[in-house]
N, C-alpha and C positions, 0 to 999 in steps of 0.2 A: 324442429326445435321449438315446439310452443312455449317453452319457458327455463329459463335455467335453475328453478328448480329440482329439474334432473338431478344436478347435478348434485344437487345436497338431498336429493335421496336415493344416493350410492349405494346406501346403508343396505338398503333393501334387493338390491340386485347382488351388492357387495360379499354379503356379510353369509348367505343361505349358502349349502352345500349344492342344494340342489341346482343351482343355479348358476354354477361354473363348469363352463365345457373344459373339460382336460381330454387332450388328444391322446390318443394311446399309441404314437412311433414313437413317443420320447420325449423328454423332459430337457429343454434348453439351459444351458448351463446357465445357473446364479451365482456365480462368483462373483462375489463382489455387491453382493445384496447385504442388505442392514433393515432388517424389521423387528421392530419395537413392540412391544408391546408394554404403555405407558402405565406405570399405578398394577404391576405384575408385580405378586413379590419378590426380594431378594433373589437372586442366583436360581432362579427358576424360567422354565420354557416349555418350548410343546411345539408341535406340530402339527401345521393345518392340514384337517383332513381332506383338504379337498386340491388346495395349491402343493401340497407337502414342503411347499416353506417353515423354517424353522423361526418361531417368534421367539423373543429373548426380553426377560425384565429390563427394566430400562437403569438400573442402579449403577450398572458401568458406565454409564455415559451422562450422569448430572448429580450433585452431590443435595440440590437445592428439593423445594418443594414435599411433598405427603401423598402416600396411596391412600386412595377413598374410593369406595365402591358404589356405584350408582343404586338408587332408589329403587327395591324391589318390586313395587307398583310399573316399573319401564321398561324393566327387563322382557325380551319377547323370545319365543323360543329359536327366531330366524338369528337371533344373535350369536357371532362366534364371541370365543374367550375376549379379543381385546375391545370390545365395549360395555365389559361386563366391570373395569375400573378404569382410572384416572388418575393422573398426578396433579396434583393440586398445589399452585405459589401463590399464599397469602402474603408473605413476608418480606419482598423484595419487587423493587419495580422491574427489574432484568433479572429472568434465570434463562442458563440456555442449555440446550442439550451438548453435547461435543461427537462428532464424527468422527471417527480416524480412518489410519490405514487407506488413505484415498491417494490418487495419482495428481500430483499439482500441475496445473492447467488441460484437464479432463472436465467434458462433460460429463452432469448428474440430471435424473429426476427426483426431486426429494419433494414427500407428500406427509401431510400433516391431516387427523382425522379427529374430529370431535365430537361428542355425544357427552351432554349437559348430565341428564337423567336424574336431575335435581341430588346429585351425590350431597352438594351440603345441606339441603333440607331448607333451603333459603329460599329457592321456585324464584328466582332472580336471573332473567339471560344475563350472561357479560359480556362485555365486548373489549377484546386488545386487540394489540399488535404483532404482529409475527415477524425479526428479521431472518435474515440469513444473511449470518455473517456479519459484517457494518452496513450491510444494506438492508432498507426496508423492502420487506415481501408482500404484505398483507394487512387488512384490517380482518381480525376475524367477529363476526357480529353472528353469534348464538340468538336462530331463532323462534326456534321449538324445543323443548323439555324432552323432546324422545325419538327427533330423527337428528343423524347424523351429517355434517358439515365435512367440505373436503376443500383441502387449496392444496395447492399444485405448484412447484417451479422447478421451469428448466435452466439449468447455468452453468458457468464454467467455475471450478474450485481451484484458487492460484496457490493454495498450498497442501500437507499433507491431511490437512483435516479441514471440516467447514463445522459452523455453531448456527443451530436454530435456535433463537431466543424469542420469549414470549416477553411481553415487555405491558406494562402494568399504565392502562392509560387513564386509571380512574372511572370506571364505570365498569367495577367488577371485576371478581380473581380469576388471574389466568389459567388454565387448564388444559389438560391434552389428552387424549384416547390413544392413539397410539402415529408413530412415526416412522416412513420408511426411505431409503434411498437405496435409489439404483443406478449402476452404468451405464452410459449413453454412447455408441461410439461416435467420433466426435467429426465424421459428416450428417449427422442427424440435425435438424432443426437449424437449419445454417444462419437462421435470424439472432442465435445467441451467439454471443462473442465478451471477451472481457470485460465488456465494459453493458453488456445488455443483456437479461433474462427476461423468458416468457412466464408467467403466472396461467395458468389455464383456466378458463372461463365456462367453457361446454366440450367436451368431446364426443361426439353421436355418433352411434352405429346402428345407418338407416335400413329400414327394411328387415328388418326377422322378423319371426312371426313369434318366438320364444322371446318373453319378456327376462333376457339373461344379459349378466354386462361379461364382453369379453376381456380378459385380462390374464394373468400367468396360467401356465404356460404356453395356450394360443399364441398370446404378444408377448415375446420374452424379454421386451422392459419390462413386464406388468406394467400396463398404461390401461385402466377403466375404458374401458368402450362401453356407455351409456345407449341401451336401445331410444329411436327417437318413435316419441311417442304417434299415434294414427288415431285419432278418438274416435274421427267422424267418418272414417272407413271410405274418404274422399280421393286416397292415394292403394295406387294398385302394389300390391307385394310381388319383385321377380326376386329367381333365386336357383343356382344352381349351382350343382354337384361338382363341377369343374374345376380346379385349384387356375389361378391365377397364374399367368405368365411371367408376369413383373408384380409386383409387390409396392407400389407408388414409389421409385426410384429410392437412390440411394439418402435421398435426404428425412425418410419419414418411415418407409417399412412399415407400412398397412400391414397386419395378418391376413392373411388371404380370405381367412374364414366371416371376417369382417367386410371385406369387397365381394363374396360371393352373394350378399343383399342387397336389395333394391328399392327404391319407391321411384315409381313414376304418375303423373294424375291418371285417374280412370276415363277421364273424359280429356282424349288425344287433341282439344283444341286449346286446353286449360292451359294456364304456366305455374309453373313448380315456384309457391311466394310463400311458402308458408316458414321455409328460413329466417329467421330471426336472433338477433339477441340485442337486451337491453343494456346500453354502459353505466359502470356501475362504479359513480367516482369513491374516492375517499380521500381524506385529510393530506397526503403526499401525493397523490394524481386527481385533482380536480376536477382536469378532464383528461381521464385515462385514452390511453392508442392501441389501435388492437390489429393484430394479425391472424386474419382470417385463413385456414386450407380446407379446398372442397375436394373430395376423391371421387373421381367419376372411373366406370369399368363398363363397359357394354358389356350383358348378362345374354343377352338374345344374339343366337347367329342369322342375321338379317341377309333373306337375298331376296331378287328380284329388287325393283324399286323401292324397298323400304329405305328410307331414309333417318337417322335421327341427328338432330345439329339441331342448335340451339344458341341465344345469345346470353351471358351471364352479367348483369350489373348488381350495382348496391347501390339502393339511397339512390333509385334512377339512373346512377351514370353506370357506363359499360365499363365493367370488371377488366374483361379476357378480350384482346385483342380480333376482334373478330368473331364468329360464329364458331362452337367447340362443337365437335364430333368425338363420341370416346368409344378408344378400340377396343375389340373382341377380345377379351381377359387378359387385358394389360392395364393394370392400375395405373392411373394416374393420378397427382395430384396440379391442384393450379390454388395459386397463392399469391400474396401481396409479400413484395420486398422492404417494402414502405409502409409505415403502421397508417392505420385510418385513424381519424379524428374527427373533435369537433360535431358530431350528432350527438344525440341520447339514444335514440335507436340506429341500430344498423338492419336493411331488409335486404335478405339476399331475394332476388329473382330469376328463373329462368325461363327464357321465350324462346317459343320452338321457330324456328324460321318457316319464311314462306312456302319454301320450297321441303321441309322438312314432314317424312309422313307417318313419324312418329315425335308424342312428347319428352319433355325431358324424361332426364333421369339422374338421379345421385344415389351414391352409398354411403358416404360419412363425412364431417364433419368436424373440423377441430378448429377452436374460437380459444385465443389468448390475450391477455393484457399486457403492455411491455413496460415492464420495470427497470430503471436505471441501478446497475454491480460497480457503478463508478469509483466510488467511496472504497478510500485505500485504509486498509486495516494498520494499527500500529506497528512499528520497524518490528521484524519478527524478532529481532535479539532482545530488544527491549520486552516484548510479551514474552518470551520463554523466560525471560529471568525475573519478571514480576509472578510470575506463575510457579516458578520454583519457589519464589518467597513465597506464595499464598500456601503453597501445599505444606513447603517445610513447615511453617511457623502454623500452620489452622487457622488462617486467619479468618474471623470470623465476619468482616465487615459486606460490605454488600459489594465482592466483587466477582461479579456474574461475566462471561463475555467479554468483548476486546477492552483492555485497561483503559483506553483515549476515545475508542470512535463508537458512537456519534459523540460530539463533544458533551450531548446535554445528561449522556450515557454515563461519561467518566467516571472508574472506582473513586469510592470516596478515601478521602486524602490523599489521592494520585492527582497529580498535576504535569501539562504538555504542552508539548509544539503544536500547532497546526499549519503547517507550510500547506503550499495551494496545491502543487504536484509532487512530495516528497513525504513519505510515512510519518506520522507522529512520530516523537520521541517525546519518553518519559522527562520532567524536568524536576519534580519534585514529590516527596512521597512523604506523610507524614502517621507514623505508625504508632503514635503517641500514647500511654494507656493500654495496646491492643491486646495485652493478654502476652507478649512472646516470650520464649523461654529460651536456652539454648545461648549458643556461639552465634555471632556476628556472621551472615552465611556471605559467599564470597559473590553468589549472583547480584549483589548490591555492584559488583566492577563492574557490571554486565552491565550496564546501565550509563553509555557513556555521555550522556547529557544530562544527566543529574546535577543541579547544584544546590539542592536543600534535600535531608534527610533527619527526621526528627525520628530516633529513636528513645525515645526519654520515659521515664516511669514504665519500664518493663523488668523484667524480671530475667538481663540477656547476663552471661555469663563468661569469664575466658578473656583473651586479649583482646582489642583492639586491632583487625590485621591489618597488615602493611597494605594489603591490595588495594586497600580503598584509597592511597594516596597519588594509586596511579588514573582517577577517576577526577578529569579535569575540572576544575573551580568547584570541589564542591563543599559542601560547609554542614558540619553535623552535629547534632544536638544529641547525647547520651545522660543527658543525667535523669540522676534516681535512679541506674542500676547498679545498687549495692554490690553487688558481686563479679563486676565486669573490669577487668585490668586495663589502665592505662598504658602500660606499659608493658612488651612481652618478657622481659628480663626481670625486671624488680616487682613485676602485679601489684602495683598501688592499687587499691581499690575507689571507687570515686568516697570513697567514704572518707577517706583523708584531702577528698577536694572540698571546695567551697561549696559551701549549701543550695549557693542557688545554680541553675541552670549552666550545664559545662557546654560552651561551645567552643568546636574544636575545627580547624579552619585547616583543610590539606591544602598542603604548600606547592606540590613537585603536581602542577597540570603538566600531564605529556601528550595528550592530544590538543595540539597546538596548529594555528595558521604557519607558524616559522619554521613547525616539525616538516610538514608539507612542503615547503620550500628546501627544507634538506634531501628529505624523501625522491623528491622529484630529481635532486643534480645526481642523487646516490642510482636512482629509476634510470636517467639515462643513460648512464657507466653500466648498467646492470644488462636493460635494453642493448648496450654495444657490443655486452660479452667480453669485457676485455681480460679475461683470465685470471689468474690466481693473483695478479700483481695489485688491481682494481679490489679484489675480494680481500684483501689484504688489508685495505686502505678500508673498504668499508666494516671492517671488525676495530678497527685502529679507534676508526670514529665510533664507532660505537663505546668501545671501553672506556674513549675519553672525551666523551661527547656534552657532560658536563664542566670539564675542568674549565673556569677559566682567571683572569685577573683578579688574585683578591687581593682587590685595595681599595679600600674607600675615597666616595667621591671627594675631588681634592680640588680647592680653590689655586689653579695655577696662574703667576704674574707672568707679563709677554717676556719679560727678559730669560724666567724659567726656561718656557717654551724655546727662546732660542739657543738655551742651552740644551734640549733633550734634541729638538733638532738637527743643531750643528748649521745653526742659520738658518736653519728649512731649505736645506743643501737638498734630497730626494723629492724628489716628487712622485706619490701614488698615484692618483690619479686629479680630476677636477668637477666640477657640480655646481649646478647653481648658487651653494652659500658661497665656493668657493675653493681653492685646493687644498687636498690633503697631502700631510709630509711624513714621511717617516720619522721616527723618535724612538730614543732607547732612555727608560730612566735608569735612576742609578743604583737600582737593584739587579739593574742587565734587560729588565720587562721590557720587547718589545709595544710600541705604540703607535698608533696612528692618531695623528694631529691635524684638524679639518678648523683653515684659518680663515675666517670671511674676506673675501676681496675688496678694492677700493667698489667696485663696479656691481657688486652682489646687490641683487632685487628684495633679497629675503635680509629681514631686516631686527632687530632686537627683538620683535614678539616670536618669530618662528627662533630665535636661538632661546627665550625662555619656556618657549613652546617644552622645546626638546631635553634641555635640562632637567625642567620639574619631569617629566615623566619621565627620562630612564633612571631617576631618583627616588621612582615608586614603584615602577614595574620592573619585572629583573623574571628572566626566562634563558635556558640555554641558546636559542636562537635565535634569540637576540642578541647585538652587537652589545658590548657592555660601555657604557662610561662611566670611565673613571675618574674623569676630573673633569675643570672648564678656566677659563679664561675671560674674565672679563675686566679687563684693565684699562680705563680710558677709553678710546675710541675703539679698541682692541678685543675682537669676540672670537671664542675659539674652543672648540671642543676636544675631547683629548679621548680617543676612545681604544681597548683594546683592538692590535694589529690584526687583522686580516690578511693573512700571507699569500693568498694565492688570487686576488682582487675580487673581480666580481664575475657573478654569472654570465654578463654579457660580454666582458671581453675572452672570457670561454669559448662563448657560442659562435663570436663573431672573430673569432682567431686563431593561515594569518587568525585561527581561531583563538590566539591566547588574548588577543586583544578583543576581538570581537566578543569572549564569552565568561574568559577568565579576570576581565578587572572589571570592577564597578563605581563609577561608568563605563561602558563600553568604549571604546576606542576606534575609531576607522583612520588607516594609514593615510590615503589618498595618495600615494604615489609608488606605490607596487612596482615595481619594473625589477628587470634583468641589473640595471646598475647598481639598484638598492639592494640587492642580495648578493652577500660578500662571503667566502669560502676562507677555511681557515687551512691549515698545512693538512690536515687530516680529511678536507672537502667537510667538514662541517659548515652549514649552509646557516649565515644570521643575515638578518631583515636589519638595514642603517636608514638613517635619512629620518629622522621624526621631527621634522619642523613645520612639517606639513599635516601635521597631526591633529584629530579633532574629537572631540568627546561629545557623548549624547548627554544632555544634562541630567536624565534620569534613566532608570533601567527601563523601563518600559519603553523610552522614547521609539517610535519608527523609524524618525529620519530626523537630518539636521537640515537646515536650510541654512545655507551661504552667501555671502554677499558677493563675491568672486571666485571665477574659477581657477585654481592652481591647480597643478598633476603636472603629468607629460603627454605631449601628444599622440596617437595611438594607443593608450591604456585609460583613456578617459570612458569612463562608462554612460552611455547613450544620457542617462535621465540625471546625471550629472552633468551634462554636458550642454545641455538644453532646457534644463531648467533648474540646477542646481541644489538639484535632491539629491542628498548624500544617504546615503545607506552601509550598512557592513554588506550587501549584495553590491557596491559598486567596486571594493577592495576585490570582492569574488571575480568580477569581470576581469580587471587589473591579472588579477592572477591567473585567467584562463587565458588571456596573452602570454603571459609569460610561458606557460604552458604552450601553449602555440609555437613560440621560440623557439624551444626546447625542442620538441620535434621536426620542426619545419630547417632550422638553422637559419628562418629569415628575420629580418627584423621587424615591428613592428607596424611600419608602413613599408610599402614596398613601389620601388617604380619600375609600372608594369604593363607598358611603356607610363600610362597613367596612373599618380597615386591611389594604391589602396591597400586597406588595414588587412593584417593576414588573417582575420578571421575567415572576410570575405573573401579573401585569396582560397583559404584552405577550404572553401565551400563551394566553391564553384570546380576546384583542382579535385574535389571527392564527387561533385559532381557528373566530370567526364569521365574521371578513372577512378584508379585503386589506390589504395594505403601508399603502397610506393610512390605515388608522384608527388604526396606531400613534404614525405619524409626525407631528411638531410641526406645530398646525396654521401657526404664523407661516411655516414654508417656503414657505406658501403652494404649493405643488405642486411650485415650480420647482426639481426634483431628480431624476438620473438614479433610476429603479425601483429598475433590475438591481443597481448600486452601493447603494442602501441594502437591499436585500432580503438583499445580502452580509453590511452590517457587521451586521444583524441574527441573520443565524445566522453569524454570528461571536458576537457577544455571547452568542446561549442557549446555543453551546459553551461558553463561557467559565465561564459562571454553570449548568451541569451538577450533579446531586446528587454522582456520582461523581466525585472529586477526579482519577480515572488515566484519566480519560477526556477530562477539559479537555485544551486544546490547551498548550502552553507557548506563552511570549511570544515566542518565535521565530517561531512557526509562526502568532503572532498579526499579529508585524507582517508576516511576509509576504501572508496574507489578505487585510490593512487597503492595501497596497501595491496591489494587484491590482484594491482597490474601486476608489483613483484611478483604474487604467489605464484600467478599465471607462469611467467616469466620462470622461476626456478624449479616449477614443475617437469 
């Protein structure tokens, strides 16, 4: 391996007919191959005379970019058809190919090949960037006008398709020759895994005497086996007719025809150091790590005392445990599990031992760089339904590749999430101007973290539909489209609205924190199976899952109250402000009546707390109030009845806030008591005196001067240093969840107090889903469905606050246990 310029001139071993050995038993199946041939016109292909692969234009698989034919002064006649053009992206800093039709979480090789050939007449190398997918692959740095460039990566693809993007990094237009991917089956190359791909650095095939690179159908990935070069004729050629016994195990599958070559030194005292490759950082790997495989085969059947062993290091230190001896045509490889680092050069050596009475020997060679696939692509609903918009409407803006990630990436006027360990989500999109025509398409619902959409100065047409009201907090701007109906009954057109700017604010958020507190009491009735009686109850609630009290809030005197009471004769329950009592007004409305006690801690600020907000926020799952009391010394809340109490005396007998008001809102006392069932098991969130608001939409966190909650639902970084977050409601809630399947309470004595998180981690620790689960279930409950809401919950209840899930991303989980569940 004198130099890894081998490997960028591919070209020349690559690209000649005469210089591909095709075995003549047969042709290894390519299913599942995808070759490009890039800057090919339109709906055109062919077939290589030599691999009998079939190339394909590249116009199905990228809308972006121009065919340009390379400078006829470069043209050589070793050249096949795909370096004879190029697709060429002057116009956008991201374009990318798209792959489909792939198996999600399978290994791929996918190669990318390029040749400059001064196509624009500019005689300018350029240099970009290559991802794959949201992760970076490459820098590619064009460095001759007329040989060809080759990068290499092996990975895993988590969905049905993967995107190579070239990506525009200012020192010249990105370009491509052509592009391929192959199937990998997935004990090959066991260094890649989810979260890591190899990039390939050198791949040698040592020893022939034919200056030919082996590749399909030999290797039926097509993998380049670059011959390694011999200048100074200081290394001896073996080489025999034999096929191989083993094939370098199940992790790599050498072609035989590849291990049936050799080099060993001519002079038997010499050591084999002529291995090398240079690291070769770039802008994302500074200092690149690389995984090194050597494939050794003994060619020679040695008898008598011949011996060959040898010791193998890098960079002086010993590689391979010991002295390696390689068997009689049985490939082997040996390899680092652990990337190398930290040099600029790496030197392979091999020393023959003392006692050994021949030199080394190797036959090939493969050198990779390790790239991190970490980086999580936007929530796939979210890109399927900005991508429906892109294609329905033509939009013409520069959106290339994942909508969100890398964030410096983002389609323009798309705006996102970036949680630490949870997919983007789309949060705002502004399509203002773009040119659209057409009906309001309905993939805008699809989009359930939207809360700005500017569709304004378009040419959209048709009603306004309903869908979009079922798309929580969101707020949309349509004006200046003359022809778009307000209305689906009467079609007012905005032209009889006000001239300036219509914004129009949906009311009904139903992806909510308090829907999920329904969800969940409805989940475990569901979970229990309890027949048609339960399924009854949950259609009940549904039909009338909005109905509730309408009366406006209403200034009640104590003496009122003790007439809707009847003295405050019942008692529902009781709570830190104080007891609640039953009340009938005199329209027959049940109510519940929550009167502060002489002894209550919670004091005028948490009863105006609570007032001013359920006078501004108003959601079905939420407890409604209707009136309040403040008469003299006398504080008193008046809220619609809750007839069937609370969650917890069930058990033991939160996004609308977070996303839908602005400010945002965090509870702080979450619990099984505060969530109260109606006759119908309709599940509302009470208790807001303990309420607190982020002073601006951006804010993080709040900081507190004191801690309030309740014991066992306090969240760790609330708790210790009085960082409040809408992730500490989440925690709050994944107790409760906890409850809910556990049937335990929040702390447990066991014989020593502790919180059931850690109870139910140590109890999943030693066994299975059943020992967590309430024994009253008596069994009757789908596994798979509670094994979910379960690590649903230990997300929840996470030490790291940016690690929880949000309560979006909750109730979708808790959604998905039903499916499960009624499947």
């Amino acid at each position: 391996m004198a130099s890894p310029l081998w490997l960028l001139l591919i070209l020349a071993a690559a690209t000649a007919g005469s210089v591909m050995r095709v075995r003549a038993q047969g042709t290894p199946d390519s299913t599942g191959f995808i070759s490009i041939d890039c800057g090919l016109p339109e709906k055109s292909s062919y077939v290589d005379a030599t691999t009998k692969l079939t190339y394909v234009s590249d116009d199905g698989f990228t809308d972006a970019g121009a065919n340009r034919n390379i400078s006829a002064e470069y043209i050589k006649p070793s050249f096949t058809k795909r370096y004879l053009n190029v697709r060429s992206f002057p116009d956008a800093v991201r374009s990318c190919y798209t792959l489909g039709s792939l198996m999600p979480g399978s290994k791929y090789l996918i190669r990318a090949t390029f040749l400059y050939g001064n196509y624009d007449g500019l005689g300018r190398l350029p240099v970009f960037d290559l991802h794959i997918g949201v992760n970076f692959w490459t820098t590619v740095n064009v460095t001759t006008l007329h040989q060809a460039e080759l990068t290499e990566v092996i990975t895993i693809v988590q969905d049905d398709f993967v995107q190579v993007c070239l990506v525009n990094t200012g020192s010249g237009t990105p370009f491509i020759s052509g592009l391929d991917l192959r199937p990998l089956k997935s004990t090959l190359y066991p260094q890649v895994n989810a979260t890591q791909g190899l990039v390939l650095h050198n791949r040698n095939n040592i020893g022939p005497s034919e200056e030919a690179a082996i590749k399909y159908p030999d290797d039926p990935y097509d993998r380049a086996w670059i011959p390694w070069s011999n200048p100074t004729r200081e290394f001896l050629e073996i080489s025999t007719e034999m096929k191989m016994k083993s094939v370098a195990s199940v992790y790599f599958e050498v072609p035989s025809i590849v291990m049936q070559t050799a080099f060993t030194p001519r002079d038997a005292s010499k050591n084999f150091d002529d291995i090398y490759w240079v690291a070769v950082p770039n802008h994302v790997y500074p200092a690149p790590e690389y995984i090194c495989i050597l494939y050794f085969a003994e060619l020679q059947n040695l008898s008598g005392n011949a011996v060959r062993r040898f010791n193998i290091t890098i960079n002086g230190k010993l590689w391979y445990p010991g002295p390696y001896t390689p068997l009689y045509l049985h490939a082997n490889p040996v390899y680092n599990e652990r990337p190398l680092y930290g040099s600029s050069q790496y030197n392979v050596t091999l020393t023959a031992t003392s006692d050994s009475t021949l030199p080394p020997i190797i036959n090939a060679v493969e050198v990779f760089s390790v790239i991190s696939t970490a980086n999580v692509a936007t929530d796939p609903q979210d890109a399927s339904a900005i991508t429906g918009i892109k294609a329905k409407y033509q939009v013409k803006k520069n959106w290339m590749g994942d909508p969100c990630v890398p964030k410096i990436l983002a389609w323009d006027g798309v705006s996102c999430n970036y949680a630490l360990s949870d997919p983007s989500k789309i949060t705002a999109i502004n399509l203002s101007a773009s040119g659209l025509n057409g009906e309001i398409l309905f993939y805008f619902s699809k989009l359930t973290s939207i809360g700005y959409l500017d569709l304004s100065h378009n040419k959209l047409t048709g009603s306004i539909p309903d869908v979009l009201s079922h798309v929580s907090s969101l707020k949309v701007m349509y004006g200046d489209n003359p022809n778009l109906c307000s209305n689906s009954n009467t079609c007012q057109t905005t032209k009889k609205m006000s001239n300036s700017m219509l914004v129009t604010y949906i009311t009904v958020p139903i992806v909510a924190l308090f829907v999920v507190a329904g969800t969940v009491v409805l989940l475990l009735f569901v979970i229990r199976n309890k027949s048609a009686v339960i399924r009854s109850g949950v259609k009940q609630q549904n039909d009338n899952g909005h109905k509730c009290v309408q009366i406006e809030n209403h200034q009640f005197t104590y003496r009122e109250l003790e007439v809707i009471t009847n003295n405050f004769q019942r008692v529902l329950g009781r709570g830190g402000f104080g007891s609640v009592y039953d009340g009938i007004l005199e329209d027959g409305s049940q109510v519940a009546v929550k009167l502060q006690s002489v002894s209550s801690n919670h004091g005028v600020r948490e009863f105006l707390t609570e007032v001013k907000t359920l006078t501004k926020i108003h959601h079905k799952n939420l407890v409604s109030l209707i009136g309040y009391c403040k008469d003299r010394n006398h504080l008193a809340l008046v809220y619609e009845h809750m007839s069937e109490g609370s969650l917890e005396q069930k058990l033991r007998g939160l996004e609308y806030l977070h996303k839908s008001c602005s400010p945002p809102f965090v509870h702080r006392d979450v619990k099984t008591a505060n969530i109260l069932l109606s006759a119908n098991l309709v599940a509302k969130i009470a208790d807001f005196g303990l309420l607190k608001a982020f002073k601006c939409d951006g804010e993080t966190h709040v900081s507190t001067a004191r801690l309030v909650g309740t014991h066992g639902y306090l969240a760790p970084e609330y708790a210790s240093a009085l960082q409040l977050t809408e992730k500490s409601d989440v925690y709050s809630f994944g107790v409760v969840l906890l409850e809910l399947v556990t049937g335990q309470p929040p702390i447990l004595q066991d014989p020593q107090p502790i919180n059931v998180v850690q109870w139910t981690q140590q109890c999943l620790a030693q066994g299975e889903i059943e020992d967590v689960v309430d024994k009253r279930m008596l069994n009757d409950y789908d596994v798979n469905a509670v094994w979910k809401v379960v690590d649903v919950a230990l997300k929840c209840t996470g030490q790291e606050p940016t690690r929880r899930p949000t309560m979006t991303d909750v109730v979708a989980r808790l959604q998905e246990c039903l499916r499960i569940n009624d499947e």
